[in-house]
C-alpha positions in Angstrom: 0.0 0.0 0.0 1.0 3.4 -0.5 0.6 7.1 0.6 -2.2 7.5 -2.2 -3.9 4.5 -1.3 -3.9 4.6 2.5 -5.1 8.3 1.8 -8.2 6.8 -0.1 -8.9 4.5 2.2 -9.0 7.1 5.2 -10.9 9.8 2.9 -8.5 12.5 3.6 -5.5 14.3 1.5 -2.2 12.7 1.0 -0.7 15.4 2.7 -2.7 15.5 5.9 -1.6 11.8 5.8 2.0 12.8 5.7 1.5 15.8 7.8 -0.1 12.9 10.8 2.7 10.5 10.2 5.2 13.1 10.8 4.2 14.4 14.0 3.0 18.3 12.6 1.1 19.9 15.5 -1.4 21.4 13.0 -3.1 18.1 12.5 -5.3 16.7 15.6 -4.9 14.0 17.9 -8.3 12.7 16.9 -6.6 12.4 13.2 -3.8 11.2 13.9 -4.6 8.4 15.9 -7.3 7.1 12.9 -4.3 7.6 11.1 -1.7 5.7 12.7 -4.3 2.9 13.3 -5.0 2.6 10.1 -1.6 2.0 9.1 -1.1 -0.2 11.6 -3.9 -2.7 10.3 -2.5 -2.3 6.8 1.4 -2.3 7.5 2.0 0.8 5.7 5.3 2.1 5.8 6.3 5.1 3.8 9.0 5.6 1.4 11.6 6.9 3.2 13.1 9.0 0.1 9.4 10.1 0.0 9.7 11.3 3.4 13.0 12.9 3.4 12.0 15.3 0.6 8.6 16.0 2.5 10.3 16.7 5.9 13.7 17.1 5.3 14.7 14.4 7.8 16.2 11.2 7.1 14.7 9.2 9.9 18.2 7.8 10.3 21.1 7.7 13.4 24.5 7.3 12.0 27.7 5.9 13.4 30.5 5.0 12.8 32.1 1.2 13.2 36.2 1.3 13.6 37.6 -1.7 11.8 40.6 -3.4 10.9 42.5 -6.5 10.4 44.0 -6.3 13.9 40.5 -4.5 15.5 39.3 -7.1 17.9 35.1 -7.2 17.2 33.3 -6.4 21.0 29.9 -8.8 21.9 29.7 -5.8 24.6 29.3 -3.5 21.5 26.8 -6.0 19.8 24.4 -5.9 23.2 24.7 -2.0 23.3 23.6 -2.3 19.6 20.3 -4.2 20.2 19.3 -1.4 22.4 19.4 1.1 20.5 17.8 -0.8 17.4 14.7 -1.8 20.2 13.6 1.8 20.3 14.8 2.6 16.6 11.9 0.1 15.6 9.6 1.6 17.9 10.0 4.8 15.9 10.4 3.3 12.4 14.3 4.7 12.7 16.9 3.1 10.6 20.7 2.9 11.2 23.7 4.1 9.2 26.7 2.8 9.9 30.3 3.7 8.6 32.7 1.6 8.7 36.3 3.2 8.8 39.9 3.1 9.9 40.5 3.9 13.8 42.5 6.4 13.1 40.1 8.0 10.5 37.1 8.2 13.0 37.1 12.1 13.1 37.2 12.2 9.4 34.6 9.8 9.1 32.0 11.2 11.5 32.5 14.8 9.5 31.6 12.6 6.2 28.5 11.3 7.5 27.3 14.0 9.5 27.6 16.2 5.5 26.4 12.9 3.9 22.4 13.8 4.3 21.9 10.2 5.2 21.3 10.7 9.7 19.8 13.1 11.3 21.8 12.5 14.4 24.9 10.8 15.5 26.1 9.0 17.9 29.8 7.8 19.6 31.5 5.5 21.7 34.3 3.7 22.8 36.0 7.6 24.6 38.7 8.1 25.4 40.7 10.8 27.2 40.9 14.4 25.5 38.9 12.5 23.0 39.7 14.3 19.7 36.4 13.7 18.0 34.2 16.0 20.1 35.7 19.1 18.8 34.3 18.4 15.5 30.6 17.0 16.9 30.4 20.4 18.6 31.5 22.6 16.0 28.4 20.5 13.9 25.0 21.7 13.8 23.7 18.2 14.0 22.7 16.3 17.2 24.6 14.0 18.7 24.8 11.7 21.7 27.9 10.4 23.7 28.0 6.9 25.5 30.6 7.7 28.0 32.5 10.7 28.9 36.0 12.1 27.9 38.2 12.1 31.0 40.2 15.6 30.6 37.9 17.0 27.9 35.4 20.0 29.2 32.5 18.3 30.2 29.9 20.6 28.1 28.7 17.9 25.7 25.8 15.7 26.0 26.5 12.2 27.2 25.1 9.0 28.9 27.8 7.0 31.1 27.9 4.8 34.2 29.5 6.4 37.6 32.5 3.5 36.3 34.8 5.2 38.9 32.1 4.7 41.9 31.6 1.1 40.5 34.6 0.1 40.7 35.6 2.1 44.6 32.4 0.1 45.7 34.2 -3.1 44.5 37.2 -3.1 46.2 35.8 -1.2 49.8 33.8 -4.7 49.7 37.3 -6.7 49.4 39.0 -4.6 51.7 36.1 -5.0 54.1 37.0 -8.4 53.6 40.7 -8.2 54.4 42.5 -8.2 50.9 45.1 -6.0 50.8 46.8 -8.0 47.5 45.2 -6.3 44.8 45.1 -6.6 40.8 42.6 -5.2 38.1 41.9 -7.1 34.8 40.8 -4.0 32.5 39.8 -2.7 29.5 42.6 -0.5 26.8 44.1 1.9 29.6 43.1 4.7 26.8 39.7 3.9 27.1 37.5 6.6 29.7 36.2 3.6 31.3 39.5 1.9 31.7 40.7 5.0 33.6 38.1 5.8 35.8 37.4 2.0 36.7 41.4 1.8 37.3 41.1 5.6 39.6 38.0 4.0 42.2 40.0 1.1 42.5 43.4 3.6 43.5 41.2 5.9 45.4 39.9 2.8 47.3 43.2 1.9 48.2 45.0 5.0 48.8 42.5 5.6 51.7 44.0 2.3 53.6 47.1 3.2 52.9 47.6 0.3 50.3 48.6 1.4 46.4 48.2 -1.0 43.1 51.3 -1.9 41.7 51.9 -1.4 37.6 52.7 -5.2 37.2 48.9 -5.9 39.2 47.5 -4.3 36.2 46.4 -5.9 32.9 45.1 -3.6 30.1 43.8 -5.4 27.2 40.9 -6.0 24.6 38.1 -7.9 26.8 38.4 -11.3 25.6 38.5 -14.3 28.2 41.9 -15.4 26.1 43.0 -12.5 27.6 41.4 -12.4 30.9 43.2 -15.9 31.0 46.8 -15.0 30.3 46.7 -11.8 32.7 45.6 -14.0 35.3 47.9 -16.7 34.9 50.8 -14.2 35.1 49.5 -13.1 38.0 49.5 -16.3 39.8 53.0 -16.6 38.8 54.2 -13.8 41.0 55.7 -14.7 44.4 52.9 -12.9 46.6 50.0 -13.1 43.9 47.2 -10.7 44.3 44.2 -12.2 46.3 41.3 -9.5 45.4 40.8 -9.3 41.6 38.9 -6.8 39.9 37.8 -7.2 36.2 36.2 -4.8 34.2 34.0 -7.8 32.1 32.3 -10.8 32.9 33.9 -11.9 29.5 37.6 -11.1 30.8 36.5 -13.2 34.1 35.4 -16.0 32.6 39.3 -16.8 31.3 40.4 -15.1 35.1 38.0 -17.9 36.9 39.4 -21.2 33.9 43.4 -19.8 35.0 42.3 -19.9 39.2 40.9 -23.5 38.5 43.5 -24.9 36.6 46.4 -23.7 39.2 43.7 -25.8 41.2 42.8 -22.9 43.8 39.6 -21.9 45.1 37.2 -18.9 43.7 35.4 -17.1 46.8 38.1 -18.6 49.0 41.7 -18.5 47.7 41.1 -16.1 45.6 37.7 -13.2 45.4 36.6 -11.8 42.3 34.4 -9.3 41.2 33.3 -8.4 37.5 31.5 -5.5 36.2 28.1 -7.4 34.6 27.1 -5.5 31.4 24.3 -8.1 31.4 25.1 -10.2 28.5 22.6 -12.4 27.8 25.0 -15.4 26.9 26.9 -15.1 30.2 25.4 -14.4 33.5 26.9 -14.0 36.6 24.8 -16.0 38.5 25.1 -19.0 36.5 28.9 -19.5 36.7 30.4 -22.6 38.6 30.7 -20.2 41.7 28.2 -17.0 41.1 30.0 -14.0 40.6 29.6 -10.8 42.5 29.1 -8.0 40.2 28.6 -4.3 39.7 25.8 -4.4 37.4 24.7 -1.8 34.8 22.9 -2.7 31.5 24.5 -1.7 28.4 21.2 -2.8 26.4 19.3 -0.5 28.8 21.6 2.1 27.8 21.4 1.5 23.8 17.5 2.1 24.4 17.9 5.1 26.2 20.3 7.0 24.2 18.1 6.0 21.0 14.9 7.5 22.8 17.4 10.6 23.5 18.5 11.3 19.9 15.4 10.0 18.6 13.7 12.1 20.7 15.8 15.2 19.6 15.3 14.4 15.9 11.3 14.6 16.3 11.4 17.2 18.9 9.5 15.7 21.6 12.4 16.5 24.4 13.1 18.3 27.0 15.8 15.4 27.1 18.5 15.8 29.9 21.7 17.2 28.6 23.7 14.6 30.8 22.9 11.2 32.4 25.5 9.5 34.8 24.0 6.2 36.2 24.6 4.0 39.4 25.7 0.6 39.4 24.3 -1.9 41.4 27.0 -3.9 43.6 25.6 -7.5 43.9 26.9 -9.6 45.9 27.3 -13.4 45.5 30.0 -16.5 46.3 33.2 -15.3 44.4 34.1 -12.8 46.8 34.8 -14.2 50.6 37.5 -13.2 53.6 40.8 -12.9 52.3 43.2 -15.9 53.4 44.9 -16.5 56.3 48.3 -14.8 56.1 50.2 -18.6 56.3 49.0 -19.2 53.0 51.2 -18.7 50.5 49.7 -18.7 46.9 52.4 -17.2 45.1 53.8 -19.1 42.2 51.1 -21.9 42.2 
């Protein structure tokens, strides 16, 4: 069915139709619910080149994808993805995404941004004094940040998680516990994340006195291949850390299969929490020992930033410029007291 059909059918103009459809205030509610019914019982969708010319939006959120031959693909990326196409759906939204080199992402944002193809953007993956929000600002397009930009002028609009409370929250609960051995299994040290999950952990520390030495910290993709190696290194030392902190339930899952093949015990010899970006393929609570976590759903966040930038697109805001959430610190049977001090588990 098309526009001149549905318009038939509903006995009114084509472009009251369009005008309904496209949220004008000069048509009435009354209308545009008869409208939007109808279209639901015929599954009309309009042509979106159609639309473009009519309205002069795209009904489109572009991004862009860094990729490489040695760019390591992210199943945290993938969840965040799913979110944000939930409430693109809702709002018969498409994506446009742009592939490009990682070190031609500022280049390639200014491309699609002039492209005519989005009528928003958004980014990801920040990093410190994050060159790429120069350019969005000097845009007049909206755009959206998941995360911040440690060292950057926080003036820009942004959803993130309070990663350095997260991760303060975990280790008070170890120290609590009586760790004092500390290591952290994290994400690239240039991600914003990285750094503010690494600072809580310092901060939590530095207030008993304690400090995190260099060699206790692992920065790496978030693979559990990697989460395995850093882990068994870190067993290897002569007084190996007995608190562990990982910023993925992915880079714990290879921490937890290097604990049990040195044949020590999770929750006992050694404690472990893992930030939980609720993956659907890995939960916490169904590992071999349940995992304590700080929880914060990265779908949950797709969908909100989509309803943001959406949101912005069709003008039905006030949005809030800036959103920092809370984690939830769950607790389960991977952290426990730290052990005696007879125990030596260095160099199992």
């Amino acid at each position: 069915m098309n526009l001149k059909q549905l318009s038939e059918l509903l006995g009114l103009s084509q472009t009251t139709v369009s005008r309904a459809l496209n949220g004008y205030p000069e048509v009435n509610e009354a209308t545009r619910e008869r409208v939007l019914q109808a279209v639901k019982e015929t599954g009309y969708r309009p042509n979106k080149a159609a639309q473009r010319l009519a309205t002069g939006k795209a009904g489109s959120i572009g991004l862009v994808m860094p990729t490489a031959p040695d760019h390591y693909s992210d199943v945290h990326f993938g969840e965040f993805l799913t979110g944000l196409g939930e409430e693109a759906v809702r709002h018969d939204f498409h994506f446009v995404i742009m592939p490009a080199d990682p070190n031609d992402e500022v280049g390639a944002l200014r491309r699609l941004a002039i492209s005519g193809n989005v009528d928003a953007l958004f980014v990801a993956y920040m990093r410190g004094h994050d060159p790429r929000l120069p350019m969005l600002k000097s845009l007049s397009m909206p755009f959206l940040v998941h995360g911040r930009s440690i060292g950057s002028e926080p003036d820009y609009p942004y959803l993130d998680i309070d990663n350095e409370a997260a991760f303060y929250d975990a280790a008070r609960l170890l120290l609590q516990l009586g760790h004092t051995r500390f290591a952290l299994l994290n994400g690239p040290g240039h991600l914003d994340f990285a750094i503010r999950r690494k600072n809580g952990l310092v901060s939590a520390l530095s207030e008993r006195g304690l400090s995190l030495p260099e060699d206790c910290v692992s920065h790496s993709a978030m693979t559990d291949e990697l989460g395995q190696a850093a882990m068994e290194r870190f067993l290897q030392m002569p007084e190996c850390p007995t608190a562990i902190l990982c910023s993925s339930t992915v880079l714990a899952l290879g921490a937890i299969r290097a604990v049990n093949q040195a044949g020590l015990k999770l929750g006992e010899d050694i404690s472990l929490i893992a930030h939980d970006d609720v993956l659907p393929h890995l939960k916490p609570e169904n590992f071999s020992v349940p995992l304590t976590t700080t929880r914060s759903s990265l779908r949950a966040a797709g969908v909100r930033i989509a309803q943001r930038l959406i949101g912005t697109v069709k003008q039905d805001g006030p949005y809030p410029e800036q959103e920092l959430w809370k984690t939830e610190l769950i607790v389960r049977s991977s952290t426990g007291p730290a052990p005696r001090p007879d125990q030596n588990l260095g160099g199992v």
